[in-house]
C-alpha positions, 0 to 999 in steps of 0.5 A, a space after each residue: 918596457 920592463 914591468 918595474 918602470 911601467 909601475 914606477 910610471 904608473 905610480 909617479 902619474 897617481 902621486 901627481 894627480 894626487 900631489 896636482 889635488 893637494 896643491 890646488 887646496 894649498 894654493 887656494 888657501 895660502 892665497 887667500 890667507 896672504 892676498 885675501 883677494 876681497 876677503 881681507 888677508 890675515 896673515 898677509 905679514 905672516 907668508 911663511 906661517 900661511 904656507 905651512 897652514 896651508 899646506 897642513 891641510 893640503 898634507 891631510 889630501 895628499 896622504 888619503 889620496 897617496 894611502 888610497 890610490 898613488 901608492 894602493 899596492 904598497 903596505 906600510 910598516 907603521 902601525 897608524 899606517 905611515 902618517 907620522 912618517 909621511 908628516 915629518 917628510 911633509 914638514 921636511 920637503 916643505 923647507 923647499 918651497 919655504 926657502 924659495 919663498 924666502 929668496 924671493 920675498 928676503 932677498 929680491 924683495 917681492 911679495 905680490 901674489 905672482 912672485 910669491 906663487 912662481 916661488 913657492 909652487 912653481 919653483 920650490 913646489 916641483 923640487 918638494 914633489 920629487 924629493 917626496 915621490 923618492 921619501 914616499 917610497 923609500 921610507 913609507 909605502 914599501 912595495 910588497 914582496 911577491 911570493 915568487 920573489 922569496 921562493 924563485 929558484 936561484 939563477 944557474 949563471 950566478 953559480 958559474 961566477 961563483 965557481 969561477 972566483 
């Protein structure tokens, strides 16, 4: 298996240990300010206010956890080492699980506890995670350049196609 792929896995099996971590706080915490579960529910009227709240806070998790584990052998270009970028993608991939929960809640009609989890975390959670995983590395943690790579010496065949043109 090439190396590349084997870091790609490897990186993808940390974001999701990460992610599973940050979803598990955002889950308890939407849960509990839409369906109280005995502790009254706040914002049981309000879901899609409970959603971004709780996955704020979920957000503050995964990026220590990306920062200092999924992606530890990236470097970041941004002075406050990428956490503005990685909130707006936040924000961003969160209209996902939100529109999700909107079809459900809108359209369909549901607002007991399993319909609103199947659509927000199990149907719009996956599709925020891959769209994240590709933004995270596209635009936040950039994989470093390996000394190798700058001073390599040039490929002897990329000269016999350049000959041949």
């Amino acid at each position: 298996m090439p190396d590349r792929f084997q870091r790609l896995l490897r990186e993808a099996g940390r974001f999701i240990a990460v992610g599973g971590a940050a979803t598990l706080v955002a889950l308890f915490l939407f849960n509990l300010l839409v369906h109280g579960f005995g502790f009254g529910s706040p914002l049981r009227h309000n879901p899609f206010v409970a959603y971004v709240v709780a996955n704020t806070v979920g957000m503050f998790v995964s990026y220590h956890g990306s920062r200092s584990y999924a992606f530890r052998d990236r470097t970041s270009r941004y002075a406050d080492g990428g956490m503005t970028a990685y909130a707006v993608i936040n924000f961003l991939t969160m209209l996902l699980p939100i529109a999700c929960l909107g079809v459900s809640r809108n359209l369909l009609g549901l607002d007991d506890p399993v319909s609103d989890n199947l659509a927000a975390n199990v149907i719009g959670g996956p599709l925020g995670l891959m769209a994240r995983f590709y933004l995270f590395r596209t635009f936040v943690f950039h994989r470093p350049i390996a000394i190798t790579e700058i001073y390599d010496e040039p490929d002897p065949s990329a000269d016999d196609v350049t000959a041949q043109a």
